[in-house]
Each structure stands twice: as structure tokens, then as C-alpha cells.
C-alpha positions as YAML, in Angstrom:
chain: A
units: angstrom
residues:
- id: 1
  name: UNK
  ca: [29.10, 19.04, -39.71]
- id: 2
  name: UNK
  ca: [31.54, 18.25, -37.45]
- id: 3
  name: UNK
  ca: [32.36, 21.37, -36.21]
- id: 4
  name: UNK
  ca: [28.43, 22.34, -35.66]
- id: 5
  name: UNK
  ca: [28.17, 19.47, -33.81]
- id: 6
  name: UNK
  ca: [31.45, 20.35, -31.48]
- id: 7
  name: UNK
  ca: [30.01, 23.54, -30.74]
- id: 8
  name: UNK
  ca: [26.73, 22.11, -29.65]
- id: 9
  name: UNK
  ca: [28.73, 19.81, -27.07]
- id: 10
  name: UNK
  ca: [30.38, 22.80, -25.97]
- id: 11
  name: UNK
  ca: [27.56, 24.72, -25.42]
- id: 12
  name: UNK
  ca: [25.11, 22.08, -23.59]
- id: 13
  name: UNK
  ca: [28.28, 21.66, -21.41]
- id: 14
  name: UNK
  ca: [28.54, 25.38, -20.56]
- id: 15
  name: UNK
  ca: [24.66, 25.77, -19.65]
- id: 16
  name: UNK
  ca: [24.58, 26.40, -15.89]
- id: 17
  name: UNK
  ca: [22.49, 23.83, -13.54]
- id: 18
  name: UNK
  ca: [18.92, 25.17, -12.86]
- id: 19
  name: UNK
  ca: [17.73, 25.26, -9.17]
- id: 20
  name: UNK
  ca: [15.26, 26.18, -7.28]
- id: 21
  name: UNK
  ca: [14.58, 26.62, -3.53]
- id: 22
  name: UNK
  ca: [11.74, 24.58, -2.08]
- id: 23
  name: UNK
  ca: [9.88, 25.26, 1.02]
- id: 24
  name: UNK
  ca: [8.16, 23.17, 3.57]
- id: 25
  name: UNK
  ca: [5.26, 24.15, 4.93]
- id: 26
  name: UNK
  ca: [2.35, 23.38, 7.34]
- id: 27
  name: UNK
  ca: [-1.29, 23.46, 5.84]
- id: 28
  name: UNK
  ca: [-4.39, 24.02, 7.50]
- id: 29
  name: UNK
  ca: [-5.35, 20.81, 8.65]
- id: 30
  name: UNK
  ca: [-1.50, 19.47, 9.75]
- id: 31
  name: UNK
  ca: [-0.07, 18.00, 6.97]
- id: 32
  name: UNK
  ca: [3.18, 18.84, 5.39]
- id: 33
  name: UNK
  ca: [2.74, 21.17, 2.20]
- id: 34
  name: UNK
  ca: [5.94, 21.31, -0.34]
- id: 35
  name: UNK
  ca: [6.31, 24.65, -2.59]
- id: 36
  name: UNK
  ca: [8.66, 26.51, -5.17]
- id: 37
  name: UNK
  ca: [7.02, 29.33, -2.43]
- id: 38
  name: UNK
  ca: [7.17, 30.52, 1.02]
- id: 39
  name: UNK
  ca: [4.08, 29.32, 2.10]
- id: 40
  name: UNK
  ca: [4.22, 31.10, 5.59]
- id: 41
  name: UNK
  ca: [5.95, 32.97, 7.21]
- id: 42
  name: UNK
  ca: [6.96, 30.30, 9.22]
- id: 43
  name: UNK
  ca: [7.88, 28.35, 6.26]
- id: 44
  name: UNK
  ca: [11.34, 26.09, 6.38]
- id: 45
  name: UNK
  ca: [13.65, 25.66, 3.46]
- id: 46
  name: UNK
  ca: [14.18, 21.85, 2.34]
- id: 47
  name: UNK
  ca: [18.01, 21.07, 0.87]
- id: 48
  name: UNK
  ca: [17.49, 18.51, -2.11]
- id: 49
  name: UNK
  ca: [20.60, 17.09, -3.08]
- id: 50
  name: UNK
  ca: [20.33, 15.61, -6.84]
- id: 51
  name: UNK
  ca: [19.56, 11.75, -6.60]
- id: 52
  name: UNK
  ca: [21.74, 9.15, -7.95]
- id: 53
  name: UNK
  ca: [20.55, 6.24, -9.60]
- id: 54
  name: UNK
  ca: [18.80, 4.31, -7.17]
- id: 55
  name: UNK
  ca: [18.81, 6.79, -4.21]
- id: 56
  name: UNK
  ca: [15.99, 8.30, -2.23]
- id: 57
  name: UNK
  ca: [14.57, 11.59, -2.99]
- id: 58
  name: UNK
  ca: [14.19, 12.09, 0.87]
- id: 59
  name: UNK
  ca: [17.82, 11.41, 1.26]
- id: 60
  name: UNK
  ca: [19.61, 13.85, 3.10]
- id: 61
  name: UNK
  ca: [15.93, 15.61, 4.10]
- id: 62
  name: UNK
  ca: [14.58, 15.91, 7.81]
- id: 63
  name: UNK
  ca: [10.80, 15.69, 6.45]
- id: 64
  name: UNK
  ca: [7.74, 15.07, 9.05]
- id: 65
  name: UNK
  ca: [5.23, 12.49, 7.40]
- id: 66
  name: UNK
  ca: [2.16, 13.13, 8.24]
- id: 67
  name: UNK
  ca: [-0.92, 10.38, 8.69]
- id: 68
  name: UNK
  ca: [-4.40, 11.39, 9.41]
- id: 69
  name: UNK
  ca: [-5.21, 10.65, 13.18]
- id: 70
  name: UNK
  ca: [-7.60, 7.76, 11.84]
- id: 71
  name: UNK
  ca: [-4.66, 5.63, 10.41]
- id: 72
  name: UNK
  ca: [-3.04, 5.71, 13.68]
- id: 73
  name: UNK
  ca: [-6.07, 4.25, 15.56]
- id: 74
  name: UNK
  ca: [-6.78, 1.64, 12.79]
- id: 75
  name: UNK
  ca: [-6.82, -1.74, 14.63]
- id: 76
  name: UNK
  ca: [-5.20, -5.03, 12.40]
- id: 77
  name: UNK
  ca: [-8.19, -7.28, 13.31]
- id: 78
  name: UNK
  ca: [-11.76, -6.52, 14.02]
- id: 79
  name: UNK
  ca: [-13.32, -10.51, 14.07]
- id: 80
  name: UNK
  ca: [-10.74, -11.85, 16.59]
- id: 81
  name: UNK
  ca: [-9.43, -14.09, 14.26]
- id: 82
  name: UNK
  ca: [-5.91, -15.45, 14.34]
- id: 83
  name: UNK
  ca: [-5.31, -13.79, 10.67]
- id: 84
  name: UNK
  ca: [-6.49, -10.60, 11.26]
- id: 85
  name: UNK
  ca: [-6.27, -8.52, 8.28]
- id: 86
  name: UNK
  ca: [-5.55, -9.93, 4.85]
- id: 87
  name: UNK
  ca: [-4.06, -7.12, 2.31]
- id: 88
  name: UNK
  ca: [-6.52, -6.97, -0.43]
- id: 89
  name: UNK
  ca: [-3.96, -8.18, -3.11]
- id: 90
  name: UNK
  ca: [-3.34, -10.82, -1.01]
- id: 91
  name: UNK
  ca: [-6.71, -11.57, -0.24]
- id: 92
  name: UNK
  ca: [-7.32, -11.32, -4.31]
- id: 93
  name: UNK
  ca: [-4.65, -13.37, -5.20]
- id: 94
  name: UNK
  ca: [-6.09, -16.68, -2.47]
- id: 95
  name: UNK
  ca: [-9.14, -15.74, -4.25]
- id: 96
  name: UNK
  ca: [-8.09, -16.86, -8.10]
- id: 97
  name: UNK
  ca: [-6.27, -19.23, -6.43]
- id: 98
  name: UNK
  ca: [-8.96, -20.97, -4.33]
- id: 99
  name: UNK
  ca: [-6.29, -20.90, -1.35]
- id: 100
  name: UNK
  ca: [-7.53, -20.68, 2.18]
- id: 101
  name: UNK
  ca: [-5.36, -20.54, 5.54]
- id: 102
  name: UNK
  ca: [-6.66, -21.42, 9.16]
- id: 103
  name: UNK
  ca: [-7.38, -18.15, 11.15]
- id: 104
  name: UNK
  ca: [-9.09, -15.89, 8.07]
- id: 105
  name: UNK
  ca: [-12.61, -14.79, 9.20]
- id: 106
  name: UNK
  ca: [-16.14, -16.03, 7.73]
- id: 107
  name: UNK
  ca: [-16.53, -13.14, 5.51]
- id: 108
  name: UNK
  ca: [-12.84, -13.75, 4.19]
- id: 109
  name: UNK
  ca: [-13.50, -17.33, 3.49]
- id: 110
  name: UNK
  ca: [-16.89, -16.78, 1.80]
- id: 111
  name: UNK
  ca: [-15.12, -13.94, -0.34]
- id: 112
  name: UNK
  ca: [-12.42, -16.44, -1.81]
- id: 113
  name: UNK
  ca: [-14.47, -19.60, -2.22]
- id: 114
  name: UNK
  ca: [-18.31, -17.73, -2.43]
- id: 115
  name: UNK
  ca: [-21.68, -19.25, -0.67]
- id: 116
  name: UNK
  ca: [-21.03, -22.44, 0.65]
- id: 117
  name: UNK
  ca: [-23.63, -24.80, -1.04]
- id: 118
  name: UNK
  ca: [-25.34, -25.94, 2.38]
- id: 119
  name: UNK
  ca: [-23.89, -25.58, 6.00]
- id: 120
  name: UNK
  ca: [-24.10, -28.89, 8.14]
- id: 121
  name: UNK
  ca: [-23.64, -27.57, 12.12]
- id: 122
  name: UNK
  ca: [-20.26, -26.04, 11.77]
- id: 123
  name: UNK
  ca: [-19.16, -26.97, 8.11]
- id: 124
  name: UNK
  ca: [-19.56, -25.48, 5.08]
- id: 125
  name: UNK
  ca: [-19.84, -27.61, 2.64]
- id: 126
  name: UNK
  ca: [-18.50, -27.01, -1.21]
- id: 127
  name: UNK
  ca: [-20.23, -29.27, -3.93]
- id: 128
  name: UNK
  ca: [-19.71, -29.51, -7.77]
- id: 129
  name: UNK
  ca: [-21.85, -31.60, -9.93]
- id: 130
  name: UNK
  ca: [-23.41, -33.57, -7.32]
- id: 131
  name: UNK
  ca: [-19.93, -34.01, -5.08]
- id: 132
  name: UNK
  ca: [-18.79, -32.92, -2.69]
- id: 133
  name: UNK
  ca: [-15.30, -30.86, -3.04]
- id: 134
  name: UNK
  ca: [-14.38, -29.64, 0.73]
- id: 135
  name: UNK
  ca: [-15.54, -28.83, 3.78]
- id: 136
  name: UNK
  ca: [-14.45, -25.90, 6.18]
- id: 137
  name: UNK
  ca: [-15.21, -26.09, 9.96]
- id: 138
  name: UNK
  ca: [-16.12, -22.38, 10.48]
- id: 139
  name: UNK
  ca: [-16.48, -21.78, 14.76]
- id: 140
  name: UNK
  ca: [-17.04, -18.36, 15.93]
- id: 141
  name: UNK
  ca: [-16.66, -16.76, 12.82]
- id: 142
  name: UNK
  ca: [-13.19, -18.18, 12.10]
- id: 143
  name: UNK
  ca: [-11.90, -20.77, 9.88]
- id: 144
  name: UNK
  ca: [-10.42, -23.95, 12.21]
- id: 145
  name: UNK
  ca: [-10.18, -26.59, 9.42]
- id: 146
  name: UNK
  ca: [-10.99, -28.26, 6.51]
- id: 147
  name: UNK
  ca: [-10.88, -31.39, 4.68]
...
């Protein structure tokens, strides 16, 4: 037993380290293909050195990232509010919560707390069971306040 099992050691230590070169290409519409192939003739090698526990697999790489043109443009606040753009999660997680912050749009607010019951000028007005359980001022689209 022992000596099967000595000879298996030995021989898992012997096998030789499998590589493979990998190319970096261009594809049609400009972003960056990665292949076990020369794409193109105009194709670039990538060096991968093996990653350590807790490294970065583009360690050691010079790699282009590409974005599509529309990303680039992408403005952080449509409404003119003071928020501007609330990452869904975020904007999920106020939600459960019932959490609102000054400066997130009308659309945001009615998202996380739903239809206001009945608007009075530039309140909305929350009610459960006959009271009443907050108001938001809501002026030009944006929430200013609440009480």
C-alpha cells in the first residue's frame, strides 16, 4: 500500500505543467476577443502568469477594455435632481426599507413608498387606516422634504 501510494506522489510530481498560448484579438465590431487561436493575422499574444491566491487574472497583462460607445455617453442624472442616479440595489434595498433621502426624483420616491394616497399642492401625503403617516414636499419633480 504504501509503496503504491509513493509511486503515485512521485508520478503526479513528475507530470509536466500544461500551457497554452492565448491570443488577443480584435472582433468585428471593436471589442477585444481572447482565443487558444490566432484570430488574425494581426493577432497579439497575451503572457498569463499563474495567479496566486488572491491576485488578479489581469495581473501582469496590458489588456484594452472595451465599452460600447453608449456607456461612455450615459449621463448620471436625467431629472436634475440632486441624487441623480440611484443603483438599483440601492434603490431596492430604500425600497424594503421604506428609506427616502432629499434629492431622489418623483418616480424614485413613488417606486420606494408607491402612490401617494392624495397630493395636497406640493405634498404627498401617506395614510394608513385613516392616519396620516408622512408627508413629502415633492417641487419640480424632486424630493425637498418631509415630515
Amino acid at each position: 500500500m504504501r509503496t503504491s501510494l509513493l509511486i503515485l506522489m512521485l508520478g503526479m510530481g513528475v507530470c509536466p505543467a500544461v500551457s497554452a498560448a492565448i491570443y488577443q484579438c480584435q472582433g468585428p465590431n471593436g471589442q477585444v476577443i481572447f482565443s487558444d487561436s490566432a484570430c488574425s493575422k494581426h493577432a497579439k499574444e497575451v503572457e498569463v502568469h499563474p495567479v496566486t491566491t488572491g491576485g488578479r487574472l489581469d495581473t501582469g497583462t496590458d489588456v484594452d477594455v472595451w465599452q460600447p460607445a453608449h456607456h461612455a455617453s450615459r449621463k448620471t442624472s436625467t431629472d436634475g435632481c440632486d441624487l441623480g442616479y440611484i443603483q438599483s440595489t440601492q434603490l431596492r434595498t430604500w425600497r424594503a426599507r421604506r428609506q427616502v433621502k432629499t434629492g431622489m426624483s418623483a418616480q424614485q420616491l413613488n417606486y420606494v413608498l408607491g402612490d401617494p394616497d392624495h397630493k395636497e399642492g406640493q405634498w404627498w401625503v401617506y395614510e394608513r387606516r385613516g392616519k396620516e403617516t408622512g408627508r413629502y414636499r415633492v417641487r419640480g419633480g424632486c424630493l425637498v422634504s418631509w415630515r
